[in-house]
C-alpha positions as CSV (number, residue, x, y, z in Angstrom):
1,X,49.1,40.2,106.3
2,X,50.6,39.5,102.9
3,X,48.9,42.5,101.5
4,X,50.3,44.6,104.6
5,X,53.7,43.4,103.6
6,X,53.1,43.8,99.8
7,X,51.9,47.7,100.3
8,X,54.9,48.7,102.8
9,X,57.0,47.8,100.0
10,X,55.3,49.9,97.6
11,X,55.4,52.2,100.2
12,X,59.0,52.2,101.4
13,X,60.2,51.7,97.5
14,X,58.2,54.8,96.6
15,X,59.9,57.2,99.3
16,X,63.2,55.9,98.3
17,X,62.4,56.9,94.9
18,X,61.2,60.4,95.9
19,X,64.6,60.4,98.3
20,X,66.6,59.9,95.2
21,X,64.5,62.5,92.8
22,X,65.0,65.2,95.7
23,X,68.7,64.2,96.3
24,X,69.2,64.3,91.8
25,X,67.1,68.1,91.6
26,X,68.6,69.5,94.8
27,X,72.2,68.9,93.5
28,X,71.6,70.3,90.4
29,X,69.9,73.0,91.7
30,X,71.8,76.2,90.9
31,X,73.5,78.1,93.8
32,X,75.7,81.5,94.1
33,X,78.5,82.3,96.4
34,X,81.0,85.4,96.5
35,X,85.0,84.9,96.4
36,X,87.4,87.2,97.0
37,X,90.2,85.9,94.4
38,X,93.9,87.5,95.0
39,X,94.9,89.3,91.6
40,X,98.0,87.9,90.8
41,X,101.0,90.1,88.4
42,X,102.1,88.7,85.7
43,X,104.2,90.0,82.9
44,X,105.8,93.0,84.5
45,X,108.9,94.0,82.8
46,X,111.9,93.5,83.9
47,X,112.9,97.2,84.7
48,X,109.7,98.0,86.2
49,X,108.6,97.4,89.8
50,X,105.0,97.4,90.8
51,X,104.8,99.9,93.6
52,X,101.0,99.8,94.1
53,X,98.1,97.7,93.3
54,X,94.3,98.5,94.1
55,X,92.7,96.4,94.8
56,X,94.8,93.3,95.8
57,X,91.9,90.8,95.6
58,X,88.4,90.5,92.6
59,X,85.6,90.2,94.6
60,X,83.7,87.7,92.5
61,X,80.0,86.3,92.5
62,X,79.7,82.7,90.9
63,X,76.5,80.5,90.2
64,X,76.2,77.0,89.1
65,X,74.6,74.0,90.4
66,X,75.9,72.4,93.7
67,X,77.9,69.5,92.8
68,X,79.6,72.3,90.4
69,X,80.4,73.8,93.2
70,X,81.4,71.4,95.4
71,X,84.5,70.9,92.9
72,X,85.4,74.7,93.1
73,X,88.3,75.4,95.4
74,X,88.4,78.8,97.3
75,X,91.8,78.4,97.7
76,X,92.8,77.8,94.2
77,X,91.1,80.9,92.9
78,X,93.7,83.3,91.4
79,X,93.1,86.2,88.4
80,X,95.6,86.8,86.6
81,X,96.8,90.5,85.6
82,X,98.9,90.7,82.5
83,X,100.8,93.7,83.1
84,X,103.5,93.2,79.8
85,X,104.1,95.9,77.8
86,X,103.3,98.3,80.9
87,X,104.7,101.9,81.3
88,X,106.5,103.8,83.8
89,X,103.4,105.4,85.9
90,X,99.3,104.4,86.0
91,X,98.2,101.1,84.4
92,X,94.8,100.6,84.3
93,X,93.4,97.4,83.6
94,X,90.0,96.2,82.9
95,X,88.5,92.9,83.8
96,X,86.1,91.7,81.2
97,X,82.7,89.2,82.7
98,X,83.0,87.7,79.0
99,X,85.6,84.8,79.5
100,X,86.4,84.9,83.0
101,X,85.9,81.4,83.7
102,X,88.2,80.2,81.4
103,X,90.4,82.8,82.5
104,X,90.1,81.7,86.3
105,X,90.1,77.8,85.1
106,X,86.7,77.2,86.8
107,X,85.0,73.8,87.0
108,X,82.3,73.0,84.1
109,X,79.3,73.7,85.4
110,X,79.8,77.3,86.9
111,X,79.5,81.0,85.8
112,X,80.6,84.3,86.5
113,X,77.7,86.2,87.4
114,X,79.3,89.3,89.1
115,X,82.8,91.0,89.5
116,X,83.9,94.0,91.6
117,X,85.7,96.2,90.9
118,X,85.3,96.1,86.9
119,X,89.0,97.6,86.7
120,X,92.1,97.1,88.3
121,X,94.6,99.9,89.0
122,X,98.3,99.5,89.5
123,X,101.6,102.3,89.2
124,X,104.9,101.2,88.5
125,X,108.1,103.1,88.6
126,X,111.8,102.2,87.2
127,X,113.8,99.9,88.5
128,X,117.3,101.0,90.6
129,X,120.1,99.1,91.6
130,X,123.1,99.9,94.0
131,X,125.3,99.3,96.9
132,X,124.9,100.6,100.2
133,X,126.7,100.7,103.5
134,X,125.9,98.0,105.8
135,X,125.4,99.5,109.7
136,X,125.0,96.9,112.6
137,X,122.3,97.8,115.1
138,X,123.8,98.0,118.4
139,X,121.4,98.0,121.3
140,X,122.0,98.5,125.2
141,X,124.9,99.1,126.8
142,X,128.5,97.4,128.1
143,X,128.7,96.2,131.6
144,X,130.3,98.9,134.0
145,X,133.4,99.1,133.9
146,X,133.7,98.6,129.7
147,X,133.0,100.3,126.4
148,X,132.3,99.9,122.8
149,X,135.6,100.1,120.7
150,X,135.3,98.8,116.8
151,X,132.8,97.4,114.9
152,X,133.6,95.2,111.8
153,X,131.1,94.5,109.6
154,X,131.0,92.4,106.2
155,X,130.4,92.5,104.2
156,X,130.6,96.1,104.6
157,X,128.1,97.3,101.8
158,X,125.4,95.2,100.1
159,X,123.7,95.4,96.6
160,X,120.1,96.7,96.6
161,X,117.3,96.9,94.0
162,X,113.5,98.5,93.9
163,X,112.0,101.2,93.4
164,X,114.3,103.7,92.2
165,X,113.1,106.6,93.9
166,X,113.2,104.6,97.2
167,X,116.5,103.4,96.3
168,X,118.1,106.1,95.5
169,X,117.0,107.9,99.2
170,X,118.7,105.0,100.8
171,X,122.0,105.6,101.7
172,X,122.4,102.9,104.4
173,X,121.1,99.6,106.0
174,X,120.5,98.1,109.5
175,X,121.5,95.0,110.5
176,X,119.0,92.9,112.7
177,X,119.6,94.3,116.6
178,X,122.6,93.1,118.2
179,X,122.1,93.5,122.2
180,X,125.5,94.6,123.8
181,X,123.6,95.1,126.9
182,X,126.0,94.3,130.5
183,X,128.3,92.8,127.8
184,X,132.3,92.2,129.6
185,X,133.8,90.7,126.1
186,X,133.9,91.2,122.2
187,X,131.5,89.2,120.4
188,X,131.3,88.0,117.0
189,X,127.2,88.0,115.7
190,X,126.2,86.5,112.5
191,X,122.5,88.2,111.5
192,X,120.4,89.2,108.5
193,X,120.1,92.5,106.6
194,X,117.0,94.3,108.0
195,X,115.0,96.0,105.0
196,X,112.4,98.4,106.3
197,X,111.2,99.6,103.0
198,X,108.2,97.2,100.8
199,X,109.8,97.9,97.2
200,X,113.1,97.3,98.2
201,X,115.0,94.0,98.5
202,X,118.6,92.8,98.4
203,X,120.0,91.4,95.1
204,X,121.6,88.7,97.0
205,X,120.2,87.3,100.3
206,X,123.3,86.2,102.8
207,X,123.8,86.7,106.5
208,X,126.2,89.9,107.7
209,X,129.2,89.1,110.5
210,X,129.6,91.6,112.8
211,X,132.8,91.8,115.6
212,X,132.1,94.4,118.2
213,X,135.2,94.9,120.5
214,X,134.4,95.6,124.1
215,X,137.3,97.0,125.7
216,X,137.7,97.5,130.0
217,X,137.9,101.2,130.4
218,X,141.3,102.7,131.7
219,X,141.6,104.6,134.9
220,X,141.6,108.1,133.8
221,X,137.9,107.4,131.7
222,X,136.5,105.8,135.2
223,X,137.0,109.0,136.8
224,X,135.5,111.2,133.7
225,X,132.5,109.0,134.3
226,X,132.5,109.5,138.0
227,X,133.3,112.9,137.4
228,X,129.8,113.4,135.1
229,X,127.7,111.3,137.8
């Protein structure tokens, strides 16, 4: 019986040694997986504004054993596109395999094996500033019997800034809808600027009052209305 016992624990301490050889070689066994990483602008001057980037993400393919990559964080992946000293119209720029790591501040242990696409493509156009009319968005209608007189808004204009070409075809902004609809009384609405367009944004973020009179409608503009119906 004693040699039973003495031989299981050969036994047992010899699969726990080949446990702890496959656990050792299969972390350190190397392993690939794709990411896409965002491209993140940097560098853009001042009086240029980035109107498109392709692509907006670097599909990259990186190897390295698995505890490596067990310390690699998807969502901490960035690449970062140095766009100084860029031009009015196409930049082009290319993204070298040599140095990427470092460049991505990846873990020891990993490696770029694969990037896509090799180059990076963005245009850029001036920068515009100015003011613009501010318009509240009125939607529906008074109750019967009323109607829409003024509408005060202020500020009354606002100071924009983008692209200039998209700047320079804006001549007005919305406000965020105001419903009037059944309304009986003036109203007094405090609401946000509503930019439609991606390159353009306001130079200062604040909130727009509007006061919209509603006014009962006299005798003589109930019968026009009958009148029409």
């Amino acid at each position: 019986m004693r040699w039973l016992f003495q031989n299981f624990r050969y036994k047992l301490l010899a699969v726990v040694g080949a446990l702890l050889l496959w656990g050792v070689s299969h972390s350190e066994s190397p392993t690939e997986r794709s990411f896409d990483v965002p491209v993140v602008r940097q560098g853009v001057p001042s009086n240029l504004v980035v109107t498109r980037a392709s692509p907006d993400a670097l599909n990259v393919r990186i190897r390295g054993s698995r505890a490596a990559m067990g310390r690699l964080a998807a969502a901490d992946l960035e690449y970062p596109a140095d766009l100084s000293g860029a031009r009015p119209g196409k930049a082009s720029l290319e993204v070298p395999m040599l140095g990427l790591e470092g460049v991505m501040n990846l873990p020891n242990g990993t490696k770029v094996v694969g990037r896509s696409p090799g180059v990076l493509e963005f245009r850029l156009e001036r920068k515009g500033t100015r003011a613009v009319r501010v318009r509240a968005d009125l939607e529906g209608q008074p109750a019967e019997g009323f109607k829409l007189g003024t509408v005060h808004v202020d500020p009354p204009r606002v100071r924009i800034s983008g692209a200039e070409s998209q700047v320079r075809a804006l001549r007005e902004i919305l406000t965020e809808p105001i419903d009037l609809d059944g309304a009986k009384a003036s109203l007094v609405e405090t609401v946000h600027p509503a930019l439609s367009r991606q390159n353009v944004w306001l130079e200062e973020k604040g909130e727009i009052t509007v006061q919209v009179e509603i006014l009962p409608e006299t005798t003589a503009e109930k019968n026009a209305v009958e009148k029409q119906g």
